[in-house]
C-alpha positions as CSV (number, residue, x, y, z in Angstrom):
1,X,0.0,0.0,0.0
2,X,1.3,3.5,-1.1
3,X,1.4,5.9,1.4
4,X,1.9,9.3,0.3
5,X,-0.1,11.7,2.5
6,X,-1.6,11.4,6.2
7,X,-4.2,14.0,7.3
8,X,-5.3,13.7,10.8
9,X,-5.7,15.5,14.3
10,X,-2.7,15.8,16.1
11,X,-1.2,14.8,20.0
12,X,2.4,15.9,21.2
13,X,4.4,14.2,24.1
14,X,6.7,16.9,24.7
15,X,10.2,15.7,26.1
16,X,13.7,14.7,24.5
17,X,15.0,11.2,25.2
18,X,11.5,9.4,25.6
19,X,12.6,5.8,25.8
20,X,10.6,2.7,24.6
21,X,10.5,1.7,28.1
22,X,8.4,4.9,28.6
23,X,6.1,4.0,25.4
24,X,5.3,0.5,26.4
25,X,6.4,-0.6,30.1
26,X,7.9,-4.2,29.6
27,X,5.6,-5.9,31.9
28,X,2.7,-5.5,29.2
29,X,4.9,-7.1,25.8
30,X,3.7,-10.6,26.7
31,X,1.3,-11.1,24.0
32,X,1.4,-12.5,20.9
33,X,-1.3,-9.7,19.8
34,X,0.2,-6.6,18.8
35,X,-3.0,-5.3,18.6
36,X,-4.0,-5.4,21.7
37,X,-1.0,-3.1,23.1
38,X,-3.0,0.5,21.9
39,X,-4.3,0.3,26.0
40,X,-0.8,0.4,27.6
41,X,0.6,3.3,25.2
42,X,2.2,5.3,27.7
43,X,0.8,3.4,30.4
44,X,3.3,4.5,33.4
45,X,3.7,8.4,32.4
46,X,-0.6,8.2,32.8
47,X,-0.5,6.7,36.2
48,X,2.0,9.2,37.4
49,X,0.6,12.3,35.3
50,X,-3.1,12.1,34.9
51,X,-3.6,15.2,32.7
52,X,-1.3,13.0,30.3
53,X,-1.8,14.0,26.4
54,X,-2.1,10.5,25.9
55,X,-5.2,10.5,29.1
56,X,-6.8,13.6,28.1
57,X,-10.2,13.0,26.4
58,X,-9.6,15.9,23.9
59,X,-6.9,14.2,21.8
60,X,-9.4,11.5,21.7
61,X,-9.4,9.7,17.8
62,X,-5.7,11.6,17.0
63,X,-3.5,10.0,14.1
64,X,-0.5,12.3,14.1
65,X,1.8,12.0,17.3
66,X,4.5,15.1,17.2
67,X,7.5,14.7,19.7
68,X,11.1,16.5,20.6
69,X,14.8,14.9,20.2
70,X,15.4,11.6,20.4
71,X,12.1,10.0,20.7
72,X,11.8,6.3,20.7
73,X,15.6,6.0,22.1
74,X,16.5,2.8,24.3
75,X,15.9,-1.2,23.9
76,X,15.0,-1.8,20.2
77,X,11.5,-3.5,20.9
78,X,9.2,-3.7,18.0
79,X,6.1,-3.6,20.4
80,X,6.5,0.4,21.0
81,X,5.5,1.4,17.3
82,X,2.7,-1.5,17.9
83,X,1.4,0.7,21.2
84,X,1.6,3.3,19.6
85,X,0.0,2.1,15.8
86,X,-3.1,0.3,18.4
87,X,-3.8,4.0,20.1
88,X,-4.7,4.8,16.8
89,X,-1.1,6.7,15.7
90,X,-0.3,6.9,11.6
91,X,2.7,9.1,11.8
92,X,5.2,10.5,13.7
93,X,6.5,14.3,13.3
94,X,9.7,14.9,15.9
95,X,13.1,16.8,16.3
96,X,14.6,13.4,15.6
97,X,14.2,9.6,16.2
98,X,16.2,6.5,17.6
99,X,17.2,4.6,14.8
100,X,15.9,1.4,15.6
101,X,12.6,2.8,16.5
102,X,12.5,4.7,13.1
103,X,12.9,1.5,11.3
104,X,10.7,-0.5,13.1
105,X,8.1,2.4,12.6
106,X,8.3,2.3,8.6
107,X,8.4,-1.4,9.0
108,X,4.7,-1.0,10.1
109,X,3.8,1.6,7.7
110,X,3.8,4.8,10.0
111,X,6.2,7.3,8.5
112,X,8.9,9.1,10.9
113,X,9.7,12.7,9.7
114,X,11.9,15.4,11.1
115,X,11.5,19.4,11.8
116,X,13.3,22.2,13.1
117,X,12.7,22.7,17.0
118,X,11.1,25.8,16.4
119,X,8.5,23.9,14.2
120,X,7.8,21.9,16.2
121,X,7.4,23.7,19.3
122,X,4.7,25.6,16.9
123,X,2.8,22.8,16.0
124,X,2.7,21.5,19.6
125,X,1.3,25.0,20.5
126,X,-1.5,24.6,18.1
127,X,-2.3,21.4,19.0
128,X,-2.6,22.4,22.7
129,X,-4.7,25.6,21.7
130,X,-7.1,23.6,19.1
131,X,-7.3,19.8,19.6
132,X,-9.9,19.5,16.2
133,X,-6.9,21.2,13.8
134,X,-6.3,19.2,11.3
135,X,-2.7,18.4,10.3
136,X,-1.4,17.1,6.7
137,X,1.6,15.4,6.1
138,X,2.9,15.5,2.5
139,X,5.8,12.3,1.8
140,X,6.5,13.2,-1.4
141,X,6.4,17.2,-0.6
142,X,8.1,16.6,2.2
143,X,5.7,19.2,3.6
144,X,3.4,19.7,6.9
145,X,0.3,21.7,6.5
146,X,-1.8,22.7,9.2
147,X,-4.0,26.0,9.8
148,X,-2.3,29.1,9.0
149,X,1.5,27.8,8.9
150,X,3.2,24.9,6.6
151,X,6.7,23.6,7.2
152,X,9.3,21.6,5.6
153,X,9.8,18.1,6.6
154,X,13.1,15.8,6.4
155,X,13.2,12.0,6.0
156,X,15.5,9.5,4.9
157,X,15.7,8.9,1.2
158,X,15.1,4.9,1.7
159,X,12.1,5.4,3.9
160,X,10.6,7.5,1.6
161,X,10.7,5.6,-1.0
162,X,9.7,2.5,0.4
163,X,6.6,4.4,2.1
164,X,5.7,6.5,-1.6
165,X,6.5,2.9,-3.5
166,X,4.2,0.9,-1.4
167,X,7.3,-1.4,-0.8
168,X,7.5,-1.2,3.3
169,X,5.3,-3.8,4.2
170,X,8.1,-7.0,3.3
171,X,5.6,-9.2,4.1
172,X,2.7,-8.5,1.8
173,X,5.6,-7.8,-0.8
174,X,6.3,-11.4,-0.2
175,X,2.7,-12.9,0.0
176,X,1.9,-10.8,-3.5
177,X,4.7,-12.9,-5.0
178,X,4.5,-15.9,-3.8
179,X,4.9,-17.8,-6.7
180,X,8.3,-15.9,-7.2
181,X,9.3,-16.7,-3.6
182,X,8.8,-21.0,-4.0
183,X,10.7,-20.7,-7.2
184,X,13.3,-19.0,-5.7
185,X,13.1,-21.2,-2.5
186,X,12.8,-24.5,-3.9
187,X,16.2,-23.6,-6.4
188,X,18.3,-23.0,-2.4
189,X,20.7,-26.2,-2.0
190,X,20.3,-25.2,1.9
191,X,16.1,-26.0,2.0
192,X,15.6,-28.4,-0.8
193,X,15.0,-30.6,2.6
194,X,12.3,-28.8,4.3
C-alpha cells in the first residue's frame, strides 16, 4: 500500500529522550497480539501524570503524534510502534528519532519525519490551543500543512521511497509474489529438505 499523505488531528508528548520503556512498560509485551498493546501506550507516564496527552479526552481519535529529540531512544523492541500504531497513531513528526525505533516504525507503515525545534514547538502550541486542527503530512512534498502555517519536513531517502513505493510492508511484498518466492526457495541447495 502507497502511502503518500496522512491528514489527521494531532497529539504531542513533549520531552527529548523518551525511551521505549516509557512508550510501552515491559511488563505489558507478553502477548502475541500486537494489537492489543494500543491500551498500555504510555501506560506508566498516565499513572503518574493524569492530565497525560495521551489520558486527556480531547486528543481522543488523534493519528498524528509530534514529539522533541530523540524519541523512541532505548531497547529496540518492535512492540512500541505497535502501542503506539493500536492507540490509533499513523505518523510521527519529531526533532529526531532513535534509529531502531524509526525503522521499526516504517516497517509497520507509520512514517517518521523530522523538523526544526522551532516547528515543532509551533505545531505543539496549536495542537494544545485547538485539539480538532487538522494536520497534513505530505511524503512526497516533504511538507506539513496545518491552519495558517506549513513547514518543511526531512526524511531519509530509503524510507521515503519504500513508504511512496508501497514497498515497506516485506511481508505482503512477499505474500503478492509468492509464486516468485517458491521458485526461488525451492532452487536453495540449503532447504531443498524442508
Amino acid at each position: 500500500m502507497k502511502i503518500e499523505e496522512i491528514k489527521g488531528r494531532g497529539i504531542f508528548v513533549k520531552g527529548d529522550d523518551i525511551d521505549t520503556d516509557r512508550i510501552i512498560p515491559a511488563r505489558f509485551m507478553k502477548v502475541l497480539d500486537f494489537s492489543k498493546l494500543g491500551k498500555y501506550a504510555f501506560y506508566d507516564e498516565r499513572e503518574k501524570h493524569p492530565n497525560h496527552t495521551f489520558s486527556d479526552a480531547r486528543y481522543r481519535g488523534a493519528s498524528i503524534l509530534v514529539a522533541n529529540k530523540n524519541f523512541g531512544c532505548g531497547s529496540s523492541r518492535e512492540h512500541a510502534p505497535a502501542a503506539l500504531i493500536g492507540f490509533g497513531i499513523k505518523a510521527i513528526i519529531g526533532e529526531s528519532f532513535a534509529e531502531i525505533f524509526a525503522g521499526n516504525c516504517i516497517a509497520n507503515g507509520v512514517p517518521v519525519v523530522t523538523a526544526k525545534k522551532d516547528d515543532i514547538e509551533n505545531l505543539m502550541e496549536v495542537i494544545k490551543d485547538d485539539p480538532a486542527s487538522e494536520i497534513k503530512i505530505d511524503l512526497a512534498g516533504d511538507r506539513v500543512e496545518y491552519g495558517d502555517f506549513s513547514f518543511g519536513i526531512c526524511q531519509k531517502e530509503g524510507h521515503k521511497k519504500c513508504l511512496i513505493g508501497g514497498t515497506w510492508d516485506v511481508i505482503g511484498e512477499m505474500l503478492e509474489n509468492k509464486g516468485k518466492v517458491l521458485k526461488i526457495r525451492h532452487g536453495l541447495p540449503y532447504v531443498r529438505r524442508f
